[in-house]
N, C-alpha and C positions, 0 to 999 in steps of 0.2 A: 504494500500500500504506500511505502514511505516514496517509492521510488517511483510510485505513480501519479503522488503530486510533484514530487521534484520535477520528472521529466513537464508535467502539464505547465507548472511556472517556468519554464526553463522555454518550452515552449510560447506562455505569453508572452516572455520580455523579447524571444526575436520578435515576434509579432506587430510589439511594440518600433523595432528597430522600422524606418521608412527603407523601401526596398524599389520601389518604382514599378513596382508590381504590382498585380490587383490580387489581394489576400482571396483567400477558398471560400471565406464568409460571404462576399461577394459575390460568388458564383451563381448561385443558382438563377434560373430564369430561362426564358427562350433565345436561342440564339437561329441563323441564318444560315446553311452550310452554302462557301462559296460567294455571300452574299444575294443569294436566291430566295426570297419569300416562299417560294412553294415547298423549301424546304427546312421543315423546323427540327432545330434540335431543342429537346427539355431536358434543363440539369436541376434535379432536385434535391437539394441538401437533405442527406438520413442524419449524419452525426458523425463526431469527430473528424477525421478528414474524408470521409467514405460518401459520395453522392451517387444518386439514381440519375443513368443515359439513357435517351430513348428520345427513335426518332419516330412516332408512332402512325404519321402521316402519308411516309414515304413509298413507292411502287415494292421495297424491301424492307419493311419494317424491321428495327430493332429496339432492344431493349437491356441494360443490364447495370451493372457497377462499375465504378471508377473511384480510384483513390486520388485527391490532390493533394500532393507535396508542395509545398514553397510553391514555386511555378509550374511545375510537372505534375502528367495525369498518364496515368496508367488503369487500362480498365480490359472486363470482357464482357461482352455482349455475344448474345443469338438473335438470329436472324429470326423472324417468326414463320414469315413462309417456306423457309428454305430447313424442315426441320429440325436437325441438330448441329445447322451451320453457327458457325462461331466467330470471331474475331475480336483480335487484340486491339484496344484503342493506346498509341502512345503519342503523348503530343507537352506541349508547354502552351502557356500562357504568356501572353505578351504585353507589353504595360498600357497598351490602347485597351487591354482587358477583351481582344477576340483570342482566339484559341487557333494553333496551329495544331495540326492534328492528324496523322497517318490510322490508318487502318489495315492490319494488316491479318488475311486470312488465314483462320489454322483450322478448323476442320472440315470438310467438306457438307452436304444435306445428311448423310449419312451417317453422322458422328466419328469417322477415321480420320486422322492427322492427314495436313494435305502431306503430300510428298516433299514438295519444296516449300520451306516459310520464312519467310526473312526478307527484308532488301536485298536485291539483286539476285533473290531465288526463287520467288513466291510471288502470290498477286497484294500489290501493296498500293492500296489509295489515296492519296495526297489529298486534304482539302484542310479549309482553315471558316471556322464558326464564326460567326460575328456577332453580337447580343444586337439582338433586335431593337429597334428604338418604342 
């Protein structure tokens, strides 16, 4: 327990520290992938650093977790039509407060690792979120 408030005040005072960055508390809300209205991302604050993805609108709907660090976001999501498809969300945060953000595919509809996953071996998505106005 001791070491559970330590770490969480340890963690308020960077908090405290101005970083030019847009804190995780911030996060939540709708964002634009690519700057395209038709397509909405929702990030919903659960707790501590851990928020709900989900783009629920899109021709491929997804939906899952992500953690945000400092400026870094790492999550997985499934795809809903594509049954036990999956993908990684890795990306940062940037001090405009839009989100740079790859997606990169790791199991196929069928729940099997793809073969190839990674940059420059796998199918990997480039787009970048922008909070909606």
């Amino acid at each position: 327990m001791t070491h559970t408030i330590t770490f969480r005040f340890c963690l308020l005072v960077l908090l405290l520290i101005p970083s030019g960055f847009v804190s995780a508390s911030d996060l939540s809300g709708r964002y634009f992938m690519d700057g395209n209205p038709n397509r909405v991302i929702m990030i919903k604050y659960i707790g501590d650093d851990l928020y709900r993805v989900e783009e629920p609108g899109s021709p491929w709907p997804w939906s899952g977790a992500a953690i945000f660090e400092g400026n870094k976001i790492q999550g997985l999501v499934r795809l809903s039509k594509s049954g036990n498809a999956t993908m990684m969300l890795n990306g940062s945060v940037r001090s405009d407060g839009s989100i740079v953000i790859d997606y990169v595919f790791m199991t196929d509809n069928t729940g099997n690792l793809m073969k190839k996953i990674g940059p420059d071996r796998g199918r990997v998505d480039n787009h970048i979120w922008y909070r909606a106005k």
